[in-house]
C-alpha positions as YAML, in Angstrom:
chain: A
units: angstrom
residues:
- id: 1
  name: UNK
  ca: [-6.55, 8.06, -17.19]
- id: 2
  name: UNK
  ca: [-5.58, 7.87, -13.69]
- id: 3
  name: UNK
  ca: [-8.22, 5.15, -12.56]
- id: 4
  name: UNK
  ca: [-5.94, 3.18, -15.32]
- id: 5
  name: UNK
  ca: [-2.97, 4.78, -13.18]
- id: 6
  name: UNK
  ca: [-3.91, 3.74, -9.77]
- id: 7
  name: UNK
  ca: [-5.44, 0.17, -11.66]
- id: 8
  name: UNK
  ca: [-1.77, -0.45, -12.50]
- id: 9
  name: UNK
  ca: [-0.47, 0.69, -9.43]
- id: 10
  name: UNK
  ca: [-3.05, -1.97, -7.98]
- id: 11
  name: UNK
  ca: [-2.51, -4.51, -10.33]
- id: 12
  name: UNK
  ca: [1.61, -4.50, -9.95]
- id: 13
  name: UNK
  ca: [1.38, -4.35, -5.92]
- id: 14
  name: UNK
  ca: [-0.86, -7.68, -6.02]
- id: 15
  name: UNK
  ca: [1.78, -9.54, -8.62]
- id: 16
  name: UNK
  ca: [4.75, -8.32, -6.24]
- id: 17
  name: UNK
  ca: [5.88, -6.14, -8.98]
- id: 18
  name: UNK
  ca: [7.83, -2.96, -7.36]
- id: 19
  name: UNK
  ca: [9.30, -1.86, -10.54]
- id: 20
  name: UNK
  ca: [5.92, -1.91, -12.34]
- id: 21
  name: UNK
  ca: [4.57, 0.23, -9.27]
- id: 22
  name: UNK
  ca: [7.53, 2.38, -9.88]
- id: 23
  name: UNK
  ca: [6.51, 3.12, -12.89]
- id: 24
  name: UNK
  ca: [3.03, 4.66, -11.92]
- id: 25
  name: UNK
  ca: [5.08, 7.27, -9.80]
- id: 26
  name: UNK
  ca: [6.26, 10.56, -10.06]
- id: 27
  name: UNK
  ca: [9.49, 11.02, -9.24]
- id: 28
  name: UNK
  ca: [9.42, 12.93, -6.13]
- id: 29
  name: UNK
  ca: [6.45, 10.94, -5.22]
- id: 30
  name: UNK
  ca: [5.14, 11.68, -0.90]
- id: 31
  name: UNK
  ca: [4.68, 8.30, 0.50]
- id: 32
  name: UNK
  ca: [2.18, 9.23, 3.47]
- id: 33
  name: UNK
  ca: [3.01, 5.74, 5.38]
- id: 34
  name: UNK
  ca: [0.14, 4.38, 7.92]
- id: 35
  name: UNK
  ca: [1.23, 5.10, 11.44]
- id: 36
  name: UNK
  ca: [4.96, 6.34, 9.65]
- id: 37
  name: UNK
  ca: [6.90, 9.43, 8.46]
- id: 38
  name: UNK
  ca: [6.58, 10.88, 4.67]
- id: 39
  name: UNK
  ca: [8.82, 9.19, 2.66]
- id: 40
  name: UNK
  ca: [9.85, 11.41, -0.35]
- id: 41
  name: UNK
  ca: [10.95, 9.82, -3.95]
- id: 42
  name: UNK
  ca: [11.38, 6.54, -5.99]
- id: 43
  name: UNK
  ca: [14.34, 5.36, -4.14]
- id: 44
  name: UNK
  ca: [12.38, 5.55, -0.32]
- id: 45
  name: UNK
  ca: [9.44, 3.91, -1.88]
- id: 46
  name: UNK
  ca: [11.29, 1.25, -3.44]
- id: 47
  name: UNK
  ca: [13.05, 1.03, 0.33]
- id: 48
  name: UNK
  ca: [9.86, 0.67, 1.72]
- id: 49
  name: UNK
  ca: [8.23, -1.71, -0.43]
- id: 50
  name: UNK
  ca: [11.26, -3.86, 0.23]
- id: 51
  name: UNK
  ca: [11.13, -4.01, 3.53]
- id: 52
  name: UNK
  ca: [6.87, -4.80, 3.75]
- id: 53
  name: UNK
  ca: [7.50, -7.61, 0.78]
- id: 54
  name: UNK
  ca: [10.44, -9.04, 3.59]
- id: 55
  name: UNK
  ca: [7.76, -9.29, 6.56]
- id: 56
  name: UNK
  ca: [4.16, -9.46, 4.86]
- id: 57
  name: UNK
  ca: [2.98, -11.38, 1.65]
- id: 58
  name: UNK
  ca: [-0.61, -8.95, 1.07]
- id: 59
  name: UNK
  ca: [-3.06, -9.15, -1.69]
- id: 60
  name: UNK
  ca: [-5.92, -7.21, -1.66]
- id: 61
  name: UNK
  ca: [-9.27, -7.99, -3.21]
- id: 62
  name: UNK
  ca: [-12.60, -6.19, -3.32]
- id: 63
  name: UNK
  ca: [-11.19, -3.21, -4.88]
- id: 64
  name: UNK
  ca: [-12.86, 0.07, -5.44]
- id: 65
  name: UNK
  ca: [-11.13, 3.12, -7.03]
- id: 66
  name: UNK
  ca: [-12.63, 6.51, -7.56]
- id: 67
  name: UNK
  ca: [-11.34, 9.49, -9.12]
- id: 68
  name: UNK
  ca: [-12.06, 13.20, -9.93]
- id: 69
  name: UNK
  ca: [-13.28, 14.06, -13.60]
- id: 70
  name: UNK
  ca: [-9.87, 16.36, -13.66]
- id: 71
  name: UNK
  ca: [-7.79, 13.03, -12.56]
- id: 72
  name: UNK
  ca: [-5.94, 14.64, -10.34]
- id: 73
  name: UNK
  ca: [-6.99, 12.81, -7.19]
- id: 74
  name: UNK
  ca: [-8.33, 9.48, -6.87]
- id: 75
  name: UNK
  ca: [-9.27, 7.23, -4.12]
- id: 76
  name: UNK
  ca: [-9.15, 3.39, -3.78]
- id: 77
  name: UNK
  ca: [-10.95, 1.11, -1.01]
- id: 78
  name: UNK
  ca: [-9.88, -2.71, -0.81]
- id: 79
  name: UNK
  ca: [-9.70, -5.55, 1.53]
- id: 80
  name: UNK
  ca: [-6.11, -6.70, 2.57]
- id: 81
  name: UNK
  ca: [-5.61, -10.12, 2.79]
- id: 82
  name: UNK
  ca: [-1.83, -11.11, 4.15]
- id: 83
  name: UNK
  ca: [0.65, -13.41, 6.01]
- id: 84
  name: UNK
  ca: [2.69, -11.89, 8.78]
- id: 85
  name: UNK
  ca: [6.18, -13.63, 7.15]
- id: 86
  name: UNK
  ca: [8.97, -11.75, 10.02]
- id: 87
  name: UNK
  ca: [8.80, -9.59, 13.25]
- id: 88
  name: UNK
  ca: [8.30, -5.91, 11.90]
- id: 89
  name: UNK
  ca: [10.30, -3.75, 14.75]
- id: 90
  name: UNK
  ca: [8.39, -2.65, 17.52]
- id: 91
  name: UNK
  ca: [5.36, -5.09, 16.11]
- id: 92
  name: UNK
  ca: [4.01, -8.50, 17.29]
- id: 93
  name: UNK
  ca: [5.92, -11.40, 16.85]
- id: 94
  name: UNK
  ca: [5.60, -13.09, 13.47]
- id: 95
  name: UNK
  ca: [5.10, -16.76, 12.61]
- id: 96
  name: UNK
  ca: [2.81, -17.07, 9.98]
- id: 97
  name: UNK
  ca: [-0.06, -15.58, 10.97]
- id: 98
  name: UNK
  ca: [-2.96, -14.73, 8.49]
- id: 99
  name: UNK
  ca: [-5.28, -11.23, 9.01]
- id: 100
  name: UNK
  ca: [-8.08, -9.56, 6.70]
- id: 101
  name: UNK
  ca: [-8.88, -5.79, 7.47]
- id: 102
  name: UNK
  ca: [-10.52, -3.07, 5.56]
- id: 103
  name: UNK
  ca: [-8.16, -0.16, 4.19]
- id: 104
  name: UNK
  ca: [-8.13, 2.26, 1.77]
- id: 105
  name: UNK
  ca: [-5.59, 4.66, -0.47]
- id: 106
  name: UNK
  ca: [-5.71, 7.88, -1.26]
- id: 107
  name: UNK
  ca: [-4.01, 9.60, -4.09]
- id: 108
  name: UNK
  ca: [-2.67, 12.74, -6.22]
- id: 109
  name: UNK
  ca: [-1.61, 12.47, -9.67]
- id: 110
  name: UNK
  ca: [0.01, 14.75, -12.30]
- id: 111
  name: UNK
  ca: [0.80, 13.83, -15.82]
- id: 112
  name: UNK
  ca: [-1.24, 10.49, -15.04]
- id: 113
  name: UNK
  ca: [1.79, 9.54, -12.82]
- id: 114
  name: UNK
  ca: [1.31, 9.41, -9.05]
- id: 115
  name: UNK
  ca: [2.77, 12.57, -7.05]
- id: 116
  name: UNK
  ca: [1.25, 11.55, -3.65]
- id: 117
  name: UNK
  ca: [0.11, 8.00, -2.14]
- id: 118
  name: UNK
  ca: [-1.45, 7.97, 1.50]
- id: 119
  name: UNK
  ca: [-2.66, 4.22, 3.19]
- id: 120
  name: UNK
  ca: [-4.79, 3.80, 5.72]
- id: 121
  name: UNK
  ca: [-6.24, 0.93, 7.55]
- id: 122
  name: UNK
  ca: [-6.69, 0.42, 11.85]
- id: 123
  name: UNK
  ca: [-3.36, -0.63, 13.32]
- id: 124
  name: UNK
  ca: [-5.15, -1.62, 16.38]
- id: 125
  name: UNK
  ca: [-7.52, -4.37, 14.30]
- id: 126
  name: UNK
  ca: [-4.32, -5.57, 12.37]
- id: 127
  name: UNK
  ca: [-2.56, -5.93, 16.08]
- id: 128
  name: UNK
  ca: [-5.10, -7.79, 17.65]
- id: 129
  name: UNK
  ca: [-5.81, -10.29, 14.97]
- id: 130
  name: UNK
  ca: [-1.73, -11.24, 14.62]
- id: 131
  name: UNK
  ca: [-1.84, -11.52, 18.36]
- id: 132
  name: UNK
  ca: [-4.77, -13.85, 18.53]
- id: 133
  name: UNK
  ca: [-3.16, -16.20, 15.55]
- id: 134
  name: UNK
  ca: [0.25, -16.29, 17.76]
...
């Protein structure tokens, strides 16, 4: 049950589908942001998934996901594949610029909805191949 979970958490994020992500989520879901602040509930995830669909078009391919035999925790590892579409504050300056880096999610879940996402992929790799494409 919650590799389907984090599947169709997956499978929503790479058609641009927030509400369908939504829908995977607890309602007091922790949104452990790369390089950010915890973001707590529906309404700050939606905010946030907003604002990264405004500057970045991302799909990710090569997808792994693991879970527990309990499926309460599950893990995913993927390649992101994106356009830099507008300057993200404090950021490089965007015009168009294409990267590919390695990152990888890590999740809770209760009641085969997810209570807790956490993202991580190198910030510094990211920087340096928007800054090369500028």
């Amino acid at each position: 049950m919650s590799r389907d979970t984090i599947r169709a958490y997956f499978e929503a994020f790479n058609a641009d589908d927030t509400d369908a992500m939504l829908d995977c989520l607890h309602p007091d879901v922790a949104h452990h942001v790369n390089e950010g602040n915890i973001r707590v509930g529906k309404v700050k995830f939606a905010e946030f998934c907003a604002h990264m669909s405004h500057c970045y078009r991302e799909n990710l391919t090569d997808m792994v996901i693991f879970a527990s035999e309990d499926g309460t925790r599950a893990a995913a590892e993927y390649t992101v594949n994106g356009t830099y579409l507008a300057t993200d504050e404090g950021l490089p300056e965007a015009n168009g610029q294409t990267y590919r880096l390695p990152a990888g999610s890590f999740f809770s879940l209760e009641g085969g909805r997810i209570t807790r996402v956490v993202t991580y992929y190198n910030l510094s790799d990211w920087i340096a191949q928007v800054s090369k494409a500028a």
